[in-house]
C-alpha distance (Angstrom), angle and dihedral (degrees) to the residues before:
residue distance angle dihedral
X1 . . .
X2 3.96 . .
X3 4.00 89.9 .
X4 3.85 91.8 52.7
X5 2.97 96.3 46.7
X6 4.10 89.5 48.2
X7 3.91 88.2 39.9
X8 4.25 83.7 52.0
X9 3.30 95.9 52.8
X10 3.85 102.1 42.5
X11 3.81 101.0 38.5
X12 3.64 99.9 23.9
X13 3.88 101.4 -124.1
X14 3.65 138.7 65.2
X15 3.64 143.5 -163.5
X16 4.06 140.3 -132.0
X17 3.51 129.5 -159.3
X18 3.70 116.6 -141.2
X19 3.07 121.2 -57.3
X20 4.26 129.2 -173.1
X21 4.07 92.7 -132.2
X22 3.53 86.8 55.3
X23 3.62 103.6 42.4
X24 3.93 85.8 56.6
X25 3.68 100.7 52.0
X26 3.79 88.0 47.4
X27 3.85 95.7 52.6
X28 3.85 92.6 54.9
X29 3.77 98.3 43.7
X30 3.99 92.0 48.9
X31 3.93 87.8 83.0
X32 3.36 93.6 37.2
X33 3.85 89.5 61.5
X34 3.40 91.1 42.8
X35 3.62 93.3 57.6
X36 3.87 85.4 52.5
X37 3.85 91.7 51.7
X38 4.26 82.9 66.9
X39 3.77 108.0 30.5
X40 3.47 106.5 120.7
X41 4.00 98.9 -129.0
X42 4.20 92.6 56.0
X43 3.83 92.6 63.1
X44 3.62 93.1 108.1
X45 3.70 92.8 59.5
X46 3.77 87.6 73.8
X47 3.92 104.6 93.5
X48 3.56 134.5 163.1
X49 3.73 94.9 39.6
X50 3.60 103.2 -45.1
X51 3.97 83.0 -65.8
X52 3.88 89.8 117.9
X53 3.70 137.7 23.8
X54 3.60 119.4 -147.1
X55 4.13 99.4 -160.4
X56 3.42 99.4 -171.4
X57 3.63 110.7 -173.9
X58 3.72 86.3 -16.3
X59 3.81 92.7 128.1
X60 3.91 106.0 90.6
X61 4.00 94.2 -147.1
X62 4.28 122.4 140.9
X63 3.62 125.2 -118.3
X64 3.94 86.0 -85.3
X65 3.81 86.4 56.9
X66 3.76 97.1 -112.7
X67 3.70 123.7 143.9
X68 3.61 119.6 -144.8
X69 3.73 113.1 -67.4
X70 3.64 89.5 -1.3
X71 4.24 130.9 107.6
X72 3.63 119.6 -100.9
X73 3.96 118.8 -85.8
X74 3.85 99.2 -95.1
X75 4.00 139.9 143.2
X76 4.19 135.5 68.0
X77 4.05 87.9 -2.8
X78 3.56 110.3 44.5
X79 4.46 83.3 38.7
X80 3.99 86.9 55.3
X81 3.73 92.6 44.0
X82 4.19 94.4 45.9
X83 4.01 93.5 47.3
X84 4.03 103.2 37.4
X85 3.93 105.0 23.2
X86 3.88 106.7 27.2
X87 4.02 137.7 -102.9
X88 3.74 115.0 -21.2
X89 3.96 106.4 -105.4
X90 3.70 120.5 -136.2
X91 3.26 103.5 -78.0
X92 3.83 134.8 -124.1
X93 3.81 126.0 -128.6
X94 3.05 102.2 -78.5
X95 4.09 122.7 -111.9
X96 4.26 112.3 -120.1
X97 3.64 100.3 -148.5
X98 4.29 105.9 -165.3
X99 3.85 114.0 176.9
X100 4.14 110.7 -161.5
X101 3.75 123.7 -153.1
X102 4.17 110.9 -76.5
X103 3.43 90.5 46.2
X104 3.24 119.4 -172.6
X105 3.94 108.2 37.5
X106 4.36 114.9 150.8
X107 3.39 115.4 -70.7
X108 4.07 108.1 -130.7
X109 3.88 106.8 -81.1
X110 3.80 93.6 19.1
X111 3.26 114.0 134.4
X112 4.32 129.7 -144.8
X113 3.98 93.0 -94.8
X114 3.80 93.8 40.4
X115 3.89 83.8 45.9
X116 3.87 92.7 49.8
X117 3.69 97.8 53.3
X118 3.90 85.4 51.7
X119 3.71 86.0 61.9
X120 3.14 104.8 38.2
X121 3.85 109.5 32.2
X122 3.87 90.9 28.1
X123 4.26 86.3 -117.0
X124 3.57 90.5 -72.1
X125 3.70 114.7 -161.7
X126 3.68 141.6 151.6
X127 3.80 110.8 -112.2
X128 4.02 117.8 -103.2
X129 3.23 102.1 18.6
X130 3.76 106.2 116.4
X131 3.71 147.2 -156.6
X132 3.44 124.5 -114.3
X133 3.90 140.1 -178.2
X134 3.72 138.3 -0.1
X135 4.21 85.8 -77.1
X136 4.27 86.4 54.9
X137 3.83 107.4 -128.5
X138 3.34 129.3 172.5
X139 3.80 130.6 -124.6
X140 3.91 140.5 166.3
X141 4.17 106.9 -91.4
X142 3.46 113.0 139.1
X143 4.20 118.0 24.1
X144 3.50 124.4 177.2
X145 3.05 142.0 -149.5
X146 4.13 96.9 -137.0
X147 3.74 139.3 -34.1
X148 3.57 112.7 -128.1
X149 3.86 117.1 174.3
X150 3.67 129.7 -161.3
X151 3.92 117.2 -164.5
X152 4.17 109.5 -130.1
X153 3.82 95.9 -163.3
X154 3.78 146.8 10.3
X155 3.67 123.0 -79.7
X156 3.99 141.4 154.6
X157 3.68 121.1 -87.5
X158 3.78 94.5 -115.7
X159 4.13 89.0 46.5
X160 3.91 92.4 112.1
X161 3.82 98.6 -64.0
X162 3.67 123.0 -173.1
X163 3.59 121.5 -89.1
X164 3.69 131.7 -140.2
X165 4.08 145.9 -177.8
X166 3.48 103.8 -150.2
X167 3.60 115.6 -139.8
X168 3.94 94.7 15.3
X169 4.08 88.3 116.3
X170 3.97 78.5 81.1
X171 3.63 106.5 51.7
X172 4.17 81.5 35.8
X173 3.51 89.2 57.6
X174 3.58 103.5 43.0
X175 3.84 93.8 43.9
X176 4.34 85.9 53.7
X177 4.02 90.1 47.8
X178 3.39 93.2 54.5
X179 4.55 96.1 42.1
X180 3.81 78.6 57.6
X181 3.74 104.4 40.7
X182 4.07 103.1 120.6
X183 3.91 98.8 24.9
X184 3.54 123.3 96.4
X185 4.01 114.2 -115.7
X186 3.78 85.6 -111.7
X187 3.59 82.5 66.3
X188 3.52 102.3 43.5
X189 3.89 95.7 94.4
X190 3.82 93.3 59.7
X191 3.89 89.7 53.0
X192 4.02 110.9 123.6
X193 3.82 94.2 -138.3
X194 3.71 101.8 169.8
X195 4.02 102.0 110.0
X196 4.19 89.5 41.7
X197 4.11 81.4 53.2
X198 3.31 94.9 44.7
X199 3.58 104.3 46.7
X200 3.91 84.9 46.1
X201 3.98 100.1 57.0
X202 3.76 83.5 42.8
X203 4.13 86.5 64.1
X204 3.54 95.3 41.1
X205 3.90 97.1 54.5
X206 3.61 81.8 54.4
X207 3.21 99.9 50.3
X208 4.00 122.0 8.7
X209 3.54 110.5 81.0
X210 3.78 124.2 -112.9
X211 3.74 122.1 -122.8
X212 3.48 139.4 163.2
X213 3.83 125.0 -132.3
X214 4.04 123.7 -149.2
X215 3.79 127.6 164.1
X216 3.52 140.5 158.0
X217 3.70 141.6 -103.8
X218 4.13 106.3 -77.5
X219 4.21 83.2 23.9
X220 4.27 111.3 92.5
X221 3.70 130.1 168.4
X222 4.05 132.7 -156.1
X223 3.21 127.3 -140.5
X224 3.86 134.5 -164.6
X225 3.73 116.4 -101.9
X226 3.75 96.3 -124.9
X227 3.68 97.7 55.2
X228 3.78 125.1 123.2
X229 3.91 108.3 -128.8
X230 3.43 145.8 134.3
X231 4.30 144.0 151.0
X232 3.34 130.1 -53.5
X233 3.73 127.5 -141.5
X234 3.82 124.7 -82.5
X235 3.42 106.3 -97.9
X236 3.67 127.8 -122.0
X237 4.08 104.1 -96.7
X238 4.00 89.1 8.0
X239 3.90 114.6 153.3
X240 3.86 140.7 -152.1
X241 4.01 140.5 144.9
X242 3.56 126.9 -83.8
X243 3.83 92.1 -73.1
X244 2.96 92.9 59.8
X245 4.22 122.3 -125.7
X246 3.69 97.4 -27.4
X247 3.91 125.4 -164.2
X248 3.89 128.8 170.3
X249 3.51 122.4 -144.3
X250 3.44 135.1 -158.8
X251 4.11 114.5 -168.9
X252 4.39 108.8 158.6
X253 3.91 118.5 -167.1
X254 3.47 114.2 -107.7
X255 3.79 102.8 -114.5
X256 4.25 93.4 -138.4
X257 3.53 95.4 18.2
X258 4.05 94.2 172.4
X259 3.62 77.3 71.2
X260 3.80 107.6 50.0
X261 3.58 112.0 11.6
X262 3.74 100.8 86.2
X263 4.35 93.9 35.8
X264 3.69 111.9 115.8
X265 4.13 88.6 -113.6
């Protein structure tokens, strides 16, 4: 636990091996996001072509993470997240993210440069921070507390995997401390904070190195809140079910987020 926790902290992710808790919470919320994939009122979550689904809060679980008829989301995870980060919050439905071969095509509206930064930097992004207006800035909406994902099926490693720049949470969180240096944290949500972002992700493609994260059902990984990540492109001979490459995530708000979002936890 003491190098996770290190390996957490300095490149902004970690890893966990299988574990039996795990494995059972993902085998009874596979057909639950399955279901989602074909209920009627998520069709606008497929984007990009129907090459990826973006399932947000498409997982029916309870605050305790628990799909109907199924256990509570518990083991290695949820015993990181207690002891180093704090008490689980009541948790969200969760989002079912499925990524179909072709991955990436243009999402409607997207234009070629937003397009080619899909493709080639896998529409990295820190999670939350929002577009806005016709001119697209950036501000602070929705901060979490951590993303931890749980894989619901078995796919390839080059089936649309996430992607991560480990140790960008830093430069992230330095280049946010200083947009709102001056403005009082009940201000901080009306901060423009598109140039500090920019300039940021501009640093950590040049130096944060890339890498690609795949694991398998009853595996999970966290990752910090402030890290810049996305999805990489379906590769050439990639494989997964049906549903395609399917990944819950759980992200919850921060309740006071002026005073969380930009600690190193």
């Amino acid at each position: 636990m003491p190098e996770q926790i290190k390996q957490f902290q300095e490149k902004g992710w970690v890893r966990f091996g299988h574990d039996s808790h795990v494995a059972a919470w993902a085998a009874d919320a596979l057909p639950h996001g399955v279901k989602a994939l074909h209920d009627p009122s998520n069709a606008d979550w497929f984007q990009c072509e129907r090459t990826w689904f973006i399932g947000v809060d498409a997982l029916p679980n309870d605050a305790a993470g628990r799909v109907p008829e199924g256990p509570p989301l518990a083991g290695a995870p949820i015993e990181f997240i207690t002891r180093h980060l704090g008490p689980i919050p009541d948790l969200h439905w969760a989002q079912v993210s499925s990524v179909f071969p072709g991955y990436p095509r243009p999402r409607p509206g997207e234009g070629e440069a937003a397009f080619r930064y899909r493709v080639k930097r896998d529409a990295a992004h820190v999670d939350g921070v929002k577009m806005y207006g016709e001119h697209r800035r950036r501000k602070v909406e929705e901060p979490h507390a951590w993303v931890l994902g749980i894989p619901l099926n078995e796919s390839s490693p080059d089936a649309a995997p996430l992607v991560i720049w480990e140790g960008s949470h830093k430069i992230m969180r330095r280049a946010f401390t200083a947009a709102f240096e001056g403005v009082p944290p009940e201000g901080w949500a009306d901060v423009d904070v598109t140039d500090a972002y920019t300039a940021a992700r501009a640093e950590v493609f040049e130096t944060c190195p890339r890498i690609t994260v795949h694991a398998k059902p009853g595996e999970s990984y966290l990752m910090h809140r402030l890290c810049l990540h996305g999805v990489a492109p379906w590769g050439e001979g990639a494989s997964a079910p049906e549903e395609g490459r399917m990944i819950a995530y759980f992200r919850p708000e921060l309740a006071d987020w002026t005073k969380g979002w930009l600690a190193e936890g």
